[in-house]
N, C-alpha and C positions, 0 to 999 in steps of 0.2 A: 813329220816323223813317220807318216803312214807312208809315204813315200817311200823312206830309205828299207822301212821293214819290208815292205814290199821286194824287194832287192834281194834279202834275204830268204824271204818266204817264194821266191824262184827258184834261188839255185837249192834250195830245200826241193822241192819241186821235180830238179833236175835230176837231185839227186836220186830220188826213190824212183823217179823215172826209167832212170839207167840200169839200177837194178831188176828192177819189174819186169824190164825188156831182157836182160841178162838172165837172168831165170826162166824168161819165157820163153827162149832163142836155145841155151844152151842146158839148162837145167829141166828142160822137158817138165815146165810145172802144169801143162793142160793135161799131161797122164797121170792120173790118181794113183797108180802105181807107182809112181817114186814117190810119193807121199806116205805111202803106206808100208812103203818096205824099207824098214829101221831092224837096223841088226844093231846091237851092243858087242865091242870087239874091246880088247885096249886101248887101240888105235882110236874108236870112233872115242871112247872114255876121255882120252887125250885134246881130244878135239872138240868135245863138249865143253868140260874146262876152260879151256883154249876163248870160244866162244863167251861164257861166264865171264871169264876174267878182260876180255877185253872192253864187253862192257863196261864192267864196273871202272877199268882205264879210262875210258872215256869219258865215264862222269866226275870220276877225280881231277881229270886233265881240265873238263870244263870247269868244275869249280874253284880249282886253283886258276883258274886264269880270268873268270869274273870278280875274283879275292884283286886283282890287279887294280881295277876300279875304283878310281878317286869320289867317295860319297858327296864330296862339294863340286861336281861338275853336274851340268844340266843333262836334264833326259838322254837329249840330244845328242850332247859328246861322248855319249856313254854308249853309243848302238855299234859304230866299227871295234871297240871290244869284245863287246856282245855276237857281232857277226864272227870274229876272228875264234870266239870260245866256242863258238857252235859250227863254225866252218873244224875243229879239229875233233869236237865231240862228233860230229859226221861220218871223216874220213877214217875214222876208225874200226865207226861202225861199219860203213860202207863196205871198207876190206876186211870186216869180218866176215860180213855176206859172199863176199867174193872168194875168199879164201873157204869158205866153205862148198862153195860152187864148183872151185878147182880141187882143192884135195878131199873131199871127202862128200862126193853129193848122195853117198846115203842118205845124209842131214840135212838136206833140203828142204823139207820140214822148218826144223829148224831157222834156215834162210828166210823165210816166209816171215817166220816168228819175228826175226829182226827185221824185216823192211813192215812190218806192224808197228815196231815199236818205234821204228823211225819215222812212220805216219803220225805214231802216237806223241812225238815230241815234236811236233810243229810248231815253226817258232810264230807267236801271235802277239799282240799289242799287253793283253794283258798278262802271257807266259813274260813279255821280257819283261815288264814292270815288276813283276812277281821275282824273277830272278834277282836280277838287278836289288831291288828292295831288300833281298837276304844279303847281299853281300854290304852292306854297311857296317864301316868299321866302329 
């Protein structure tokens, strides 16, 4: 089983990787200056939101799709659901970050915040037991 999470716990990996570098590369996150220069407009209001909600998308999307999980299947058969709920709670986030990169890097800041929170959701032996274990029906 350590095996296959492992699997998972790469392209997790990969993922926050590419943002880091994307931020690094194109979001000029080594000048403290874009960090610090946050203007509030409609637009950025919009976009904060935006941000917000696509979260909380994400985690709906993941938890309905762990709901999918047959409670009488072994650990085991249960981890490419697991990878598949958390490969989309990802890609979501993912292009939240990026879309904040592209249209609006006032909020860059921001970005940060999410490839935090995407550090902070690493998927681990005992987060999927912990998941997995809610979703019994």
């Amino acid at each position: 089983m350590k095996a296959k999470l492992k699997n998972i716990q790469g392209l997790h990996t990969a993922i926050c990787l590419a943002i880091l570098i994307a931020y690094g590369m194109l979001g000029n996150i080594t000048s403290f200056e874009s960090l610090t220069s946050l203007r509030l407009d409609p637009t950025s209001v919009i976009s904060l939101v935006g941000l917000l909600l696509s979260i909380r998308f994400s985690q709906y999307l993941y938890k309905r799709q762990l709901k999918n999980i047959n409670a009488q299947q072994r650990l085991e058969e249960k981890i490419p659901l697991y990878q598949t709920a958390s490969i989309i709670r990802w890609a979501i986030i993912e292009a939240a970050a990026f879309l904040i990169l592209y249209l609006d890097p006032n909020f860059i800041l921001f970005g940060v915040f999410i490839l935090l929170y995407l550090l902070w959701i690493r998927p681990t032996e005992d987060q999927f037991r912990k998941d997995v274990e809610k979703t019994k029906h």
